[in-house]
C-alpha positions, 0 to 999 in steps of 0.5 A, a space after each residue: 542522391 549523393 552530395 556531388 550531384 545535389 549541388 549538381 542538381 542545383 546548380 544546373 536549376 539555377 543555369 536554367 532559371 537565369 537562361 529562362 529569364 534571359 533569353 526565355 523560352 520557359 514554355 514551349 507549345 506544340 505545334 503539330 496536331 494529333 491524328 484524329 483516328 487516334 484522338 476518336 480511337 481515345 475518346 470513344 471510352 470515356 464518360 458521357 461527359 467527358 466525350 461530350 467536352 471533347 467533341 465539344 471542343 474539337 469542333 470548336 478549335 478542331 483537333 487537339 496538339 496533344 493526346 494521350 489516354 486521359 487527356 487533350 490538349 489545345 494551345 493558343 486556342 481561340 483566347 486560351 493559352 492552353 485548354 484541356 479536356 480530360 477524361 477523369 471527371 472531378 465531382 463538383 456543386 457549385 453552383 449546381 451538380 456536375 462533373 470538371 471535364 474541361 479547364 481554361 488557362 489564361 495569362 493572370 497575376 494574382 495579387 497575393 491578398 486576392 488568393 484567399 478570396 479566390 479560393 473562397 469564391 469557386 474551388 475550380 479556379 486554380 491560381 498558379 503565382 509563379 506561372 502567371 496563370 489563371 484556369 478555370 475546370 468546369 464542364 463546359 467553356 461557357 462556365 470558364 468564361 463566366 468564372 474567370 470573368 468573375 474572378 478579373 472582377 472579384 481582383 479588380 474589387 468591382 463584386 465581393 466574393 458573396 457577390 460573385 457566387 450570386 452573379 454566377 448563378 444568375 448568369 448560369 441560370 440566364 444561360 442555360 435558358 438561352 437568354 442573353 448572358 455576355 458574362 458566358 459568353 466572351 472574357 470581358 477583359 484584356 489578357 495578354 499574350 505575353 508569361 509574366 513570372 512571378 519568381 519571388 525572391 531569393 532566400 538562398 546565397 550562401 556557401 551552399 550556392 557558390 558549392 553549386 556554382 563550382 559543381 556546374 563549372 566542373 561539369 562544362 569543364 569536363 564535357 569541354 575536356 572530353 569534347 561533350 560540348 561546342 
């Protein structure tokens, strides 16, 4: 890449951020659904478990907004904010053998001291800081349910991470033997609707940024000169 459009480049990333946290619009959802006879036609040669899932969670939510050939996707689903059943399995034993098919998301910030012990606790909850989000990968919704409960409790510092990874199993356990298991079944906390970034700070603001400011102005000024923009 040429000098020219590296500032270019950068420059046009810091219009978006500003434009982003102005006036939003960051995350867009579709709002149309998939054909079903093309999501049946996808899903038809995926792995047991896979299918499973995503059946699953269609007749749950019913279809999907999105689908392509590994994946489904589902937004504002019941509490989710996203939901994606994929088609490549990811081997997983904690806290018995299976396969991640399915992740949750939710809105969630992370304090940054919790992350190690996030991490410690279930390699399948994913920790996104700067989107504000939280997911869960299992291979059912129920375990999503379980695990995220867990980790708003491990946050909140009601169970240590030892603690946690017990409860998963005695709950998992309770579940699968149709008892009662509230930690399975519903998010036990308040999620909000609503993105909260975590942006960081900038580092950057030197000769290199008022370069790209420049490099930006020169395009607007060019596509104005040549009737590109009105």
């Amino acid at each position: 890449m040429e000098h020219g459009e590296k500032l270019k480049t950068a420059g046009l990333a810091m219009g978006s951020d500003f434009k982003v946290q102005t006036v939003g619009g960051a995350e867009k959802t579709t709002k149309t659904f998939a054909n079903m006879d093309t999501v049946k036609h996808i899903v038809k040669d995926w792995n047991a478990m896979s299918k499973k899932a995503a059946n699953l969670t269609i007749d749950q939510y019913g279809p999907p907004n999105e689908a392509t050939e590994s994946r489904l996707i589902w937004y504002n689903n019941g509490p989710w904010k996203r939901t994606i059943v994929y088609r490549d399995e990811i081997p997983h034993d904690f806290p018995q053998p299976h396969t991640d098919v399915i992740e949750n998301y939710i809105n969630y910030n992370v304090p940054i001291e919790k992350f190690s012990e996030l991490a410690k606790f279930d390699g399948s909850v994913i920790v996104e800081r700067t989107r504000g989000e939280v997911s869960s990968r299992c291979d059912m919704e129920a375990a999503n349910i379980l695990a995220l409960n867990l980790v708003n409790d491990i946050v909140t510092d009601k169970l240590s991470v030892e603690e946690a990874r017990e409860k998963y199993c005695e709950v998992t356990s309770a579940f699968m033997m149709n008892r009662s298991a509230p930690y399975a079944e519903k998010l036990q906390f308040e999620v909000s609707k609503d993105e909260k970034y975590d942006t960081d700070v900038v580092m950057i603001a030197d000769e290199m940024m008022e370069q790209a400011k420049e490099k930006v102005n020169e395009v607007i000024d060019d596509n104005l000169n040549n009737g590109r923009l009105h």
